[in-house]
N, C-alpha and C positions, 0 to 999 in steps of 0.2 A: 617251492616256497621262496619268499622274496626275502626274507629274514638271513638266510644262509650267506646270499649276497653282501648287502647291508650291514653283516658283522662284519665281514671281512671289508668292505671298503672302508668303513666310519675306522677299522682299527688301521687300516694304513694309511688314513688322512691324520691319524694322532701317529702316525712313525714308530706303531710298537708291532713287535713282533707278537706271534702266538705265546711265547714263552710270559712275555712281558704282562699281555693279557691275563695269561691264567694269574697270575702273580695277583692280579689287581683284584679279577673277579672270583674269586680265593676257590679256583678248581684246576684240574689238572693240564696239563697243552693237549693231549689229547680229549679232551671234551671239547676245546676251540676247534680244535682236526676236525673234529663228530658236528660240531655246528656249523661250519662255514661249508661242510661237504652234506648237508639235511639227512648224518645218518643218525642226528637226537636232534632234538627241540630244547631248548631251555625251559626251567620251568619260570613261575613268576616271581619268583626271590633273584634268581639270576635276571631275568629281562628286566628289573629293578635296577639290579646296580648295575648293569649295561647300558642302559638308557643316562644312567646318572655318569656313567663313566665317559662316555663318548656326549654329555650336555646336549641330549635331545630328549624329548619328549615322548613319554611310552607310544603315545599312536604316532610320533616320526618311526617311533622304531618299528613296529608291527603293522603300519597302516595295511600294507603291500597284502601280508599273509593275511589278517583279516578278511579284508575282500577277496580275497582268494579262497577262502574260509567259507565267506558265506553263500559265493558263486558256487559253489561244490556243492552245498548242504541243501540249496535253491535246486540245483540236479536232481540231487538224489531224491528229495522230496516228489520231485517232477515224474522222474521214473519209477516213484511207489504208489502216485497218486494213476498213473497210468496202468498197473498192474490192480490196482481197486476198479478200475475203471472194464476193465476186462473183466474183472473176478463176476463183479456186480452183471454182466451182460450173461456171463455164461449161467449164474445163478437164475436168472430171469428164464432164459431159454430151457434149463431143466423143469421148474416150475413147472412151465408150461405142458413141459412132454410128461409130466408126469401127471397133472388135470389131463391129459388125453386119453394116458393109458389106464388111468382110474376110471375111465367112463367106457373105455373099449375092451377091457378085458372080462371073461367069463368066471372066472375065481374070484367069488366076492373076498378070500385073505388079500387079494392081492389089489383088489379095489380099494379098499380101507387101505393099505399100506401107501400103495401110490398117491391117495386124496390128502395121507398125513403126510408125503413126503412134499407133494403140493404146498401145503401151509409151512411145512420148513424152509422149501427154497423162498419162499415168498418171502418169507418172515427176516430170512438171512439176508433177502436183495433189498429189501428196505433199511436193516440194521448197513450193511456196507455201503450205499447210496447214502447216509448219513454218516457215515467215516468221511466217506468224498466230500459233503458238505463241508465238516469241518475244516478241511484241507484246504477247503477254498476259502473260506471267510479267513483261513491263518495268513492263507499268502495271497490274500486281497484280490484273487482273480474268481472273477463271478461269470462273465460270458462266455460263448464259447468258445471264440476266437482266442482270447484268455485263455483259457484253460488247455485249449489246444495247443498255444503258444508255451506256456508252463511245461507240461509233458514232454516238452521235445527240446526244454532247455532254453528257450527265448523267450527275448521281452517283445513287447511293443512298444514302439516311441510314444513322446508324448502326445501327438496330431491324433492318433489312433486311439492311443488311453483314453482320451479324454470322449471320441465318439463311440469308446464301450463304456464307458460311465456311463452315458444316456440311457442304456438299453438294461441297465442293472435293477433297477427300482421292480420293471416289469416283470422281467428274470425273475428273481426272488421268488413273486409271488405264484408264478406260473410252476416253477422249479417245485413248492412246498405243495401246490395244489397234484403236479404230477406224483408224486412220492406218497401221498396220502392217497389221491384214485389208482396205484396200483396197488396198495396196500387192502385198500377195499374189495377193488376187483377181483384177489387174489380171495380174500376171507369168502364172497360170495357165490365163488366156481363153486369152491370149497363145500361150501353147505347145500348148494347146490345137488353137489354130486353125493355128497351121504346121503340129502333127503331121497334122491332118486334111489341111491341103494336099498337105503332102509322099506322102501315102497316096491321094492321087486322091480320096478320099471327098465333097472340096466343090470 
């Protein structure tokens, strides 16, 4: 954090000691200890008179940790929409093996169990494929290059951004129509494979 820094220069361009500090900002010298070394934060009563005390501006003060702040949250965000992004593939792959094993095995209990478990992972990989949506429209990356870029923690310049802007419009509608024909596709195995049950045929 850039803040820890920032107290302690702005207090030794005004020539006070931590003592003097605490005095001003009515806590103890060890909390200045605790902040100039990021083993506490201030909260926003203290970053108030801090900023008033040292005659800057709250975002003089906090600019630094803010964007540090939000470059962090920009990660993390990156690395959960990555972990959806997995959940969502391996949902889809069960799906499937379990439409396989509904239609290949000889125990009609376990046809019916496999054909409903069919429509769950489906059901699931659509509901999580629409978490990832949202993910995307929050942090404005829609392509895949985007999105790829996001996940792994980077941007794209602006020359770049600007030629995945082009391909977004299309995206979109390609993206809603994919997410609706697997949804379909899935419900239709589905009844597929009970009608054949129900008919003796498997």
């Amino acid at each position: 954090m850039e803040l820890s820094s920032r107290i302690k220069e702005l207090r030794n361009e005004k020539g006070w000691s931590q003592e003097i500090l605490a005095q001003r900002a009515y806590v103890s010298r060890q909390t200045i200890s605790n902040w100039e070394t990021e083993k506490s934060y201030p909260d926003v009563h203290s970053l108030l008179i801090l900023s008033d005390l040292f005659g800057v501006s709250l975002d003089e003060l906090i600019k630094g940790d803010v964007d540090t702040m939000k470059e962090t949250i920009t990660k993390n965000d990156g690395k959960k929409m990555k972990k959806i992004y997995n959940l969502a593939g391996i949902e889809c792959l069960a799906g499937v093996a379990s439409a396989i094993l509904a239609g290949a095995l000889d125990v009609e209990f376990f046809r019916l169990l496999f054909a409903m478990l069919t429509g769950v992972f489906l059901t699931a990989d659509f509901i999580t494929f629409r978490k990832m949506e949202q993910m995307m429209e929050e942090h404005d990356v829609q392509t895949y290059r985007e999105v790829i870029a996001f996940m792994n923690g980077e941007t794209l310049d602006d020359i770049e951004k600007a030629a995945e802007l082009e391909k977004r419009k299309v995206l979109k509608k390609k993206r809603i129509l994919s997410l609706v024909l697997i949804f379909v596709i899935g419900l239709v195995i589905e009844c597929i494979i009970f009608f054949l049950i129900s008919r003796g045929y498997v």
